[in-house]
C-alpha positions as CSV (number, residue, x, y, z in Angstrom):
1,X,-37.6,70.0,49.2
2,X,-35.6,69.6,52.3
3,X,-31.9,71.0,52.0
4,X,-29.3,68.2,53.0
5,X,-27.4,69.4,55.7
6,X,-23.3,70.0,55.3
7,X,-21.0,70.7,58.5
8,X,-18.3,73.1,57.6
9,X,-15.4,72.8,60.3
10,X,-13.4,76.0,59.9
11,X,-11.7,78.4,62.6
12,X,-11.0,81.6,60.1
13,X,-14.3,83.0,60.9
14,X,-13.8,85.1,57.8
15,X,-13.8,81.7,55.5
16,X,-16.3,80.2,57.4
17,X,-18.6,83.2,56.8
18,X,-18.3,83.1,53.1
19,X,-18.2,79.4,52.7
20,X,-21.8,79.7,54.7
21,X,-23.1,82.5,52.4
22,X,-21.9,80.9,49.0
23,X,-23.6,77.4,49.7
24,X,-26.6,78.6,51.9
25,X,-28.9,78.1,48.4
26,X,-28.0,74.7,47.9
27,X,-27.7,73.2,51.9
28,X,-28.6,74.1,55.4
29,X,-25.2,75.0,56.3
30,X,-23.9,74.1,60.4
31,X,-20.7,75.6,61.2
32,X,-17.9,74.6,63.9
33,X,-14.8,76.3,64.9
34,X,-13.2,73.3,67.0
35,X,-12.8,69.6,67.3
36,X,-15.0,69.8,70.5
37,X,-17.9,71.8,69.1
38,X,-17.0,69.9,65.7
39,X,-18.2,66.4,67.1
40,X,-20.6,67.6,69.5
41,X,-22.9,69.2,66.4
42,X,-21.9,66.3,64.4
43,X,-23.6,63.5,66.8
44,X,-26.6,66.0,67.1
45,X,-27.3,66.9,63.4
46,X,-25.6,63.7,61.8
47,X,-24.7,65.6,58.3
48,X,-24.1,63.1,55.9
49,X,-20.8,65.3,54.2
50,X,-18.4,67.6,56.0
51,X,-15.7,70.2,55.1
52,X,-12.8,70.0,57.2
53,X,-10.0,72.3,57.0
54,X,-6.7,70.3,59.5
55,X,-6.0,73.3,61.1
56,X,-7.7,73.8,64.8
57,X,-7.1,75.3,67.7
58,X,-5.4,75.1,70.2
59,X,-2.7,74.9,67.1
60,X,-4.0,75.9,63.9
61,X,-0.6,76.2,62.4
62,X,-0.2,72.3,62.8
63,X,-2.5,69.3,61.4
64,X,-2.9,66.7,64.4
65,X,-5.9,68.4,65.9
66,X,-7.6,68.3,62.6
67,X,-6.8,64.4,62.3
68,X,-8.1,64.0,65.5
69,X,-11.5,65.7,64.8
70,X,-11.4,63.4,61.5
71,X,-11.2,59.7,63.8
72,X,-13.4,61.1,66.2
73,X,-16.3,62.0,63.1
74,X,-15.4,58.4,61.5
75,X,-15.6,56.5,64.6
76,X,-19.2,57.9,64.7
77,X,-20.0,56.8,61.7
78,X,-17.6,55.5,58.9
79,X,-20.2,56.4,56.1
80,X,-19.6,60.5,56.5
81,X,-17.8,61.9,53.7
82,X,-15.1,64.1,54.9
83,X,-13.9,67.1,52.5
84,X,-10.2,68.0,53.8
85,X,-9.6,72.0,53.0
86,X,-5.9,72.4,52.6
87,X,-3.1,74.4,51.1
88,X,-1.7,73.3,47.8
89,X,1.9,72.9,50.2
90,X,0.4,70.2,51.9
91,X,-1.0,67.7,49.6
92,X,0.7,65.1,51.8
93,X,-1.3,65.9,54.4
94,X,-4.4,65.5,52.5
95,X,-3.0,62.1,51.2
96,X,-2.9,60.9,54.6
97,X,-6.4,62.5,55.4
98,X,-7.6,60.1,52.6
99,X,-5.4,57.0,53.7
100,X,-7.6,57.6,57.1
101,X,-10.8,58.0,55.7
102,X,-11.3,61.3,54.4
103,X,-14.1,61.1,51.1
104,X,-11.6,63.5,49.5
105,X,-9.7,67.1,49.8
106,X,-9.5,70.4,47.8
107,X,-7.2,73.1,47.8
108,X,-7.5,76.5,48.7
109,X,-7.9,79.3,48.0
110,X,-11.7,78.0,47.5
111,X,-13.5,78.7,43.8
112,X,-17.1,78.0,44.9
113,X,-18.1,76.2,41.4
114,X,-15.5,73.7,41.5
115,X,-16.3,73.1,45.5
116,X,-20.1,72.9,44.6
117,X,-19.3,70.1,42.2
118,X,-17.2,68.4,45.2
119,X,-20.0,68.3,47.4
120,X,-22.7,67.3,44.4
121,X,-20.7,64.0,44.6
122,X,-20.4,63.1,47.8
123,X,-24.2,63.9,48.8
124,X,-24.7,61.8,45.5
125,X,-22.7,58.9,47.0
126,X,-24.3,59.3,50.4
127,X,-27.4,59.5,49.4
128,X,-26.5,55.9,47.2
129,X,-25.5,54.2,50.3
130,X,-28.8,55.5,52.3
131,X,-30.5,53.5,49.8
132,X,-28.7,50.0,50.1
133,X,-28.7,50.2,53.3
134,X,-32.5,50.9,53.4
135,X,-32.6,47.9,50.9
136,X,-30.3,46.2,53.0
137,X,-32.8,46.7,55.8
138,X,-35.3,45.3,53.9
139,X,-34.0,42.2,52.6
140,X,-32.7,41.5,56.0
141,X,-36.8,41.8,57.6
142,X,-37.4,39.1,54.4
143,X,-34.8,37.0,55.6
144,X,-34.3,33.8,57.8
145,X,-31.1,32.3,58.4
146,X,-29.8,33.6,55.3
147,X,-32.8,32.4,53.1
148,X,-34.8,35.4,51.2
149,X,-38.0,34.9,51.1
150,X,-41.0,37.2,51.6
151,X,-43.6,35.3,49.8
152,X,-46.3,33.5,51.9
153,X,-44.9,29.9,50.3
154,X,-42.0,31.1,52.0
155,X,-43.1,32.9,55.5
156,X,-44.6,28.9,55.6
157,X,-41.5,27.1,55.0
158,X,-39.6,29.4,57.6
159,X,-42.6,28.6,60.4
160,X,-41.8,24.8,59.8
161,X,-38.7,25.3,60.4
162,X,-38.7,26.9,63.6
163,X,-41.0,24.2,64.8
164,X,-39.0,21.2,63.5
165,X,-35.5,22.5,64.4
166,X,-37.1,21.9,68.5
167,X,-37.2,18.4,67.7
168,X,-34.9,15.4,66.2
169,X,-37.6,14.1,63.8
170,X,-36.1,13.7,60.7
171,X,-37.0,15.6,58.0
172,X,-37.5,15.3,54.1
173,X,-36.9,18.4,51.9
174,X,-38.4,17.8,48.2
175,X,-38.0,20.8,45.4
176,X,-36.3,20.9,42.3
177,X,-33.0,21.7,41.8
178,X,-31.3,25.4,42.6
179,X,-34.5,25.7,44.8
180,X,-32.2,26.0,48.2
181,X,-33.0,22.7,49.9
182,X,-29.5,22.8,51.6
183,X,-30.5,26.5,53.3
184,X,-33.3,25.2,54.9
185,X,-31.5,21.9,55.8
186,X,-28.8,24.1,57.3
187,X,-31.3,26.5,58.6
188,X,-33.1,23.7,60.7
189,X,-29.5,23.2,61.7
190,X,-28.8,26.4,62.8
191,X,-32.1,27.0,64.8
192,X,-31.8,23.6,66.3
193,X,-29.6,22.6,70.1
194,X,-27.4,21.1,67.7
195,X,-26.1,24.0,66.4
196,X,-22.6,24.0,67.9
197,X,-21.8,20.5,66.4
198,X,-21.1,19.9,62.8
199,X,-23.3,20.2,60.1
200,X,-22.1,17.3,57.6
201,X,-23.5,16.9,53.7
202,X,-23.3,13.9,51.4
203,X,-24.6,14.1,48.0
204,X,-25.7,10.4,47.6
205,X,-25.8,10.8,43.5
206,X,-22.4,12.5,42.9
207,X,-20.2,9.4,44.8
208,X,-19.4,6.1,43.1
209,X,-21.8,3.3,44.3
210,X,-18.4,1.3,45.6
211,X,-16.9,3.7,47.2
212,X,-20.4,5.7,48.8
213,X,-21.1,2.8,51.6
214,X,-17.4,3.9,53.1
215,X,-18.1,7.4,52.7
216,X,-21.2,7.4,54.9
217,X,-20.2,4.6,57.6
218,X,-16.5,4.9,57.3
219,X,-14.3,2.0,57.4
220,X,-11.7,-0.2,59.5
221,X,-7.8,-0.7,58.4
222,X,-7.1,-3.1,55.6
223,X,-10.8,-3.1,54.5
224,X,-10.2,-3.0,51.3
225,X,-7.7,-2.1,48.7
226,X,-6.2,1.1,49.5
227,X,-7.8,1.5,52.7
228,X,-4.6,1.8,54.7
229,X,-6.0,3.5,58.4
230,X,-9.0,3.3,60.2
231,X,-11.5,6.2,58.7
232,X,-14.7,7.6,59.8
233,X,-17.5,8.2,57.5
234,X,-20.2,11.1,57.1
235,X,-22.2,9.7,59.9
236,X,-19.6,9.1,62.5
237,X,-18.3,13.0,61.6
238,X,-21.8,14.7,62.0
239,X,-21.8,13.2,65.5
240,X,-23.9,15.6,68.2
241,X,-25.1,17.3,64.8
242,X,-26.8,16.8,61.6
243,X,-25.9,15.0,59.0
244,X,-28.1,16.3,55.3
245,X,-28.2,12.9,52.8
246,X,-28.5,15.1,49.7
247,X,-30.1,13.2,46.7
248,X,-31.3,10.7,48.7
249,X,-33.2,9.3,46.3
250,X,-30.1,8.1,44.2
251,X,-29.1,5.8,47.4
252,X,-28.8,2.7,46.3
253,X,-31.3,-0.2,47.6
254,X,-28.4,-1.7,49.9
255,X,-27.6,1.3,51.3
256,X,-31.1,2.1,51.9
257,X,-31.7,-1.0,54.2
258,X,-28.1,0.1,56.3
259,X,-29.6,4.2,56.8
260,X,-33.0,2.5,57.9
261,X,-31.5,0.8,60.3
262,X,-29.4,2.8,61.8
263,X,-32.5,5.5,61.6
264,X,-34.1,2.8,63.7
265,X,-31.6,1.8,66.5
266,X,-29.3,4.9,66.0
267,X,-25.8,1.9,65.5
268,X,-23.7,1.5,62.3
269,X,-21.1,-0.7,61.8
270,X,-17.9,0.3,59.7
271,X,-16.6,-1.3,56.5
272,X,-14.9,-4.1,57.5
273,X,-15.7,-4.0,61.3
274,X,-17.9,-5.8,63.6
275,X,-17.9,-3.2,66.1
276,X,-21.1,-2.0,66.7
277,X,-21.0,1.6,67.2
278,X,-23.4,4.3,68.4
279,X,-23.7,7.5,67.0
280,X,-25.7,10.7,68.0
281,X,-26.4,12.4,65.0
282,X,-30.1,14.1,63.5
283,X,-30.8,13.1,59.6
284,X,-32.1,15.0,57.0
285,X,-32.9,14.1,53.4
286,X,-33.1,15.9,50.8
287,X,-34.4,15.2,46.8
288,X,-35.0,16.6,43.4
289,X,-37.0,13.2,42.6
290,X,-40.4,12.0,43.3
291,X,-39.8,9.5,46.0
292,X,-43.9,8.0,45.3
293,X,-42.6,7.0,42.0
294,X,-39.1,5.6,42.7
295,X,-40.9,3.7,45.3
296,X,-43.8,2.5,42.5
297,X,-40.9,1.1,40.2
298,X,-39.4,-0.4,43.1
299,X,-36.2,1.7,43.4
300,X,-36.8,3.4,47.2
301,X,-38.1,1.6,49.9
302,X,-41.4,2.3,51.5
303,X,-40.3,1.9,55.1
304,X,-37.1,4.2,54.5
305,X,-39.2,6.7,53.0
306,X,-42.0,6.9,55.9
307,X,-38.7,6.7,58.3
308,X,-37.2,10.0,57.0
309,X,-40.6,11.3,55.9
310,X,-41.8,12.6,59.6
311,X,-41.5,15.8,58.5
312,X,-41.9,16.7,55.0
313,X,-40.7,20.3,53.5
314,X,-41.7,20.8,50.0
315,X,-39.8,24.3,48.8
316,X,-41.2,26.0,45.8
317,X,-39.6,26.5,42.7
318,X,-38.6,30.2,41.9
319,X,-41.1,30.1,39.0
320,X,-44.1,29.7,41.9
321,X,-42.5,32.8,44.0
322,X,-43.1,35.6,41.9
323,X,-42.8,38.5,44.4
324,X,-39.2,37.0,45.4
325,X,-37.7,37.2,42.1
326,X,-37.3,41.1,42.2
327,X,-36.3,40.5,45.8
328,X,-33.6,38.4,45.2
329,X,-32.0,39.5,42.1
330,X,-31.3,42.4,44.2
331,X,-29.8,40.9,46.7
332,X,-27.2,39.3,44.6
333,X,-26.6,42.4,42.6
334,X,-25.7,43.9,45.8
335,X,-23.4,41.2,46.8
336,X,-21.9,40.3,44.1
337,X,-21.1,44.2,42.7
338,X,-19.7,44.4,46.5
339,X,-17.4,41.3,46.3
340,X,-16.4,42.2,42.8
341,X,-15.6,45.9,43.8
342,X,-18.1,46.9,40.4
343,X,-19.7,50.2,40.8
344,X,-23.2,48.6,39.4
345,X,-26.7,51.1,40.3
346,X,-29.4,48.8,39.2
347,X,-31.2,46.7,36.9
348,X,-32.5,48.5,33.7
349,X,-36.3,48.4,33.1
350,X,-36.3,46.3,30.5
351,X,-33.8,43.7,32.4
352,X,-36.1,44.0,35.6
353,X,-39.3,43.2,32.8
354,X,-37.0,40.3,31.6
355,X,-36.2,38.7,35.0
356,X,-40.1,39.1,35.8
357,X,-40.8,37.3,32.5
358,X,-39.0,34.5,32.8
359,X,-39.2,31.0,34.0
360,X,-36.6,30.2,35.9
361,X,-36.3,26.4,35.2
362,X,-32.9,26.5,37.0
363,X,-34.3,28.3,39.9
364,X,-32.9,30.7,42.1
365,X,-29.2,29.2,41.6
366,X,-30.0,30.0,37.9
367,X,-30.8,33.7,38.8
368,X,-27.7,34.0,41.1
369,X,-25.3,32.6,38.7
370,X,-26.5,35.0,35.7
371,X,-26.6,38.1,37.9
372,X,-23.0,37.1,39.1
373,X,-22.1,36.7,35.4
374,X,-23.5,39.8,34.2
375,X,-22.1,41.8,37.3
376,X,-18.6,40.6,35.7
377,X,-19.2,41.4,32.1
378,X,-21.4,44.8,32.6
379,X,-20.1,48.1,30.8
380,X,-22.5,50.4,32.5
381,X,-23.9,51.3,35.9
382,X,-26.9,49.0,35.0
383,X,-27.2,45.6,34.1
384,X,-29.3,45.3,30.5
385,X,-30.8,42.0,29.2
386,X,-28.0,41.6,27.5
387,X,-25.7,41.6,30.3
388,X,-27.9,38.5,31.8
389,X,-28.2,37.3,28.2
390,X,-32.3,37.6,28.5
391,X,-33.6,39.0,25.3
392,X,-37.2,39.3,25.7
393,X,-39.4,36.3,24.4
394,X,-40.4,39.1,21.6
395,X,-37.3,40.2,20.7
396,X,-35.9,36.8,20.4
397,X,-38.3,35.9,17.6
398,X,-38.5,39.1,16.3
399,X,-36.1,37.9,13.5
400,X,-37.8,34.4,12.8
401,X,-40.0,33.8,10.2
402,X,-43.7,32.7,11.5
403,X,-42.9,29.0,11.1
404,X,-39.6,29.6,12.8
405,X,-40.4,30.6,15.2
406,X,-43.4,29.0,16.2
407,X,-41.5,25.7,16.0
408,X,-38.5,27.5,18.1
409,X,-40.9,28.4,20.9
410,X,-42.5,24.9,20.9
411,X,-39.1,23.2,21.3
412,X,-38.6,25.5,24.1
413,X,-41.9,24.3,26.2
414,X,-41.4,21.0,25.5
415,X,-37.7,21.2,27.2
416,X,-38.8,23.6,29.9
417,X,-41.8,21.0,30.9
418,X,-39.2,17.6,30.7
419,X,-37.1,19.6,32.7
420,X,-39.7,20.6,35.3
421,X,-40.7,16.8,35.0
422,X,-37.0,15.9,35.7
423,X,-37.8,13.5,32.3
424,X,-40.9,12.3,33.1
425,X,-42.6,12.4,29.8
426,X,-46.1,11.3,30.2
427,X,-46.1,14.3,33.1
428,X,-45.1,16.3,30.8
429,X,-47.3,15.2,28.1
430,X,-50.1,16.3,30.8
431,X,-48.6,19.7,31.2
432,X,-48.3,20.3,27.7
433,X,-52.1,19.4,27.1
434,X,-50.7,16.6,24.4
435,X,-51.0,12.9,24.5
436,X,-48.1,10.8,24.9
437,X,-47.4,9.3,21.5
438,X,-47.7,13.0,20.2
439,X,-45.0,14.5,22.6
440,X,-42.7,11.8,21.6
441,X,-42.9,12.8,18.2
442,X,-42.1,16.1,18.8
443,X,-39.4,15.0,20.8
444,X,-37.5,13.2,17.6
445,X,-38.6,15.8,15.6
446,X,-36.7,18.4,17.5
447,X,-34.0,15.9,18.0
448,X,-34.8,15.8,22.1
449,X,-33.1,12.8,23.5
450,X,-35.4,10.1,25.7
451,X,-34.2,10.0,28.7
């Protein structure tokens, strides 16, 4: 096995010597007696940890050389881990070595063991960071605009996109929900000429009917109750750039007929105004629903849904991109142990084996938001089931008794498939392999409410 390599910055040649021969077994040892020499070997070689002892010539008997040598290293590359060799009168010295930069000091005179066990940690740690950054490498090669995604699903979503984003069509994105339908809304966005202007969302289910009509066309002065200025809506704001109508299929039917028209000759008209006024803005909708029913039981219209349906995304649930799941939950471990300043290594094999297992039926917002959760409330360096609080279908009914659990695991499908269903029971029913009338009962049975 190759022998890392460790840069030992020294003028005593006498130290330098036996630092060399007492470490030669463990690392291919480079050696420099100046600042000059120091960074010129350093950019060449590129050690990953160096021993630095302050004092260089031309004044060994001061530090500022030595500091020098240290920004010059760092600026290089931030990543080195820098050993400071000082004198036990000049731990402030070293304190101020570290404040810079410097991975840590130790005093002279040297005792090899306890040096040895220095360095063992800091190639550790190096050696650590090679590997997230070749991860971070990776992810980044599986990446568009900030969406993972290496599956072939995926690859075919992000080729859409680069095609659509050259045009205005508008464009429907369908999936379930936690699937990411805002990314690739805000990825068409991004890619798109528009990318300078805003980039405006309005969830169409999560605002009061009476109040959603003036959030998306705005409204004049003395409109209405409370409406004491003149106020633009969603549209008007996303003007020169996109505008996402999130949940569009819980628009109501009046508000469909006012976004179909102004789809079609590009004018709305505020609350309480005549003015007609034009507005420069790209739509995109996005839904959790299936439109082709809502537009069988008569709540979307067919013409709005053709009208924003030019372009149609459909992005896969989680449960349908197997070799992303790994993908991703290491991706968020990564951030999130970052932004949380947790010193977390990995998954465990038995939580990567649960993750893999699993269904996802909140998709990858479910997996992000237990991985953040687990990042918080870890005790060790890797996260266990436990931590994501994913026992293994076997473990969990370990305890049961046969009936038990047989009875637990068929409540479970039957939720999981309403849930992929978004209620729809004779779909479900389908899934399940059951008739209707017999998924019903097992719905009062288990006490599953009919939604």
């Amino acid at each position: 096995m190759k022998k890392p390599k460790l840069l030992i910055i020294e003028d005593d040649e006498e130290l330098r010597t036996q630092m060399k021969w007492a470490l030669a077994q463990d690392y291919n040892i480079i050696i420099a007696g100046d600042r000059e020499s120091a960074v010129s070997v350093f950019k060449r070689e590129k050690p990953l940890v160096i021993t630095l002892d302050l004092g260089l010539p031309p004044n060994p008997a001061g530090v500022e050389e030595g500091f020098n040598t240290l920004t010059d290293i760092l600026n290089e590359n931030s990543t080195t881990k820098i050993i400071i060799i000082t004198g036990r009168g000049e731990k402030e010295n070293a304190l101020q070595a570290i404040g810079q930069g410097a991975y840590d000091f130790f005093y002279k005179p040297i005792h090899v063991d306890e040096l040895k066990v220095v360095l063992r940690r800091a190639f550790h740690i190096s050696q650590l960071e090679l590997e997230q950054q070749a991860l971070q490498k990776r992810l980044t090669g599986d990446s568009f605009e900030g969406i993972l995604g290496a599956c072939q699903k995926m690859q075919d979503i992000f080729a859409v996109i680069r095609k659509v984003s050259t045009t205005d069509a508008p464009v429907l994105i369908m999936g379930e929900s936690g699937t990411g339908k805002e990314l690739v809304a805000q990825a068409i966005h991004r890619q798109s000429i528009r990318q300078s202007k805003p980039f405006i969302v309005i969830n169409c289910g999560a605002i009061p009917e009476n109040l959603l009509e003036s959030e998306l066309f705005g409204h004049e002065k003395g409109a209405f109750t409370g409406a004491h200025i003149q106020r633009k809506g969603r549209i008007e704001m996303a003007e020169g750039g996109t505008l996402l109508l999130d949940e569009i299929g819980d628009l109501p039917l009046n508000l469909q007929v006012k976004i179909l028209r102004f789809l079609q000759e590009r004018v709305i008209e505020r609350v309480g105004g005549r003015e007609q006024i034009e507005v420069d803005t790209r739509v995109i909708a996005a839904t959790n629903r299936d439109l082709k029913d809502a537009m069988k039981d008569g709540h979307f219209r067919d013409d709005l849904y053709f009208r924003l349906g030019v372009i149609m995304i459909s992005v896969p649930p989680l449960r349908e991109r197997e070799s992303d799941i790994i993908l991703l939950a290491k991706a968020f471990l990564q951030r999130y142990a970052y932004e949380n300043r947790k010193k977390i290594n990995g998954f465990t094999s038995q939580a990567i084996d649960a993750i893999a297992k699993y269904t996802w039926p909140g998709n990858v917002r479910e997996l992000e938001n237990r991985i953040k959760r687990a990042i918080i409330m870890a005790d060790s360096r890797n996260i266990t089931p436990q931590d994501l609080e994913m026992e293994l279908p076997r473990q969990k009914y370990e305890s049961m008794g046969l009936k038990e659990a047989r009875e637990s695991l068929e409540k479970e499908l039957i939720l999981k498939a309403l849930a992929r269903n978004h209620g729809n029971v004779t779909k479900a029913a389908i899934e399940l392999e059951v008739s209707r009338p017999t998924l019903y009962d097992l719905m009062e049975k288990y006490g599953i409410p009919k939604t």
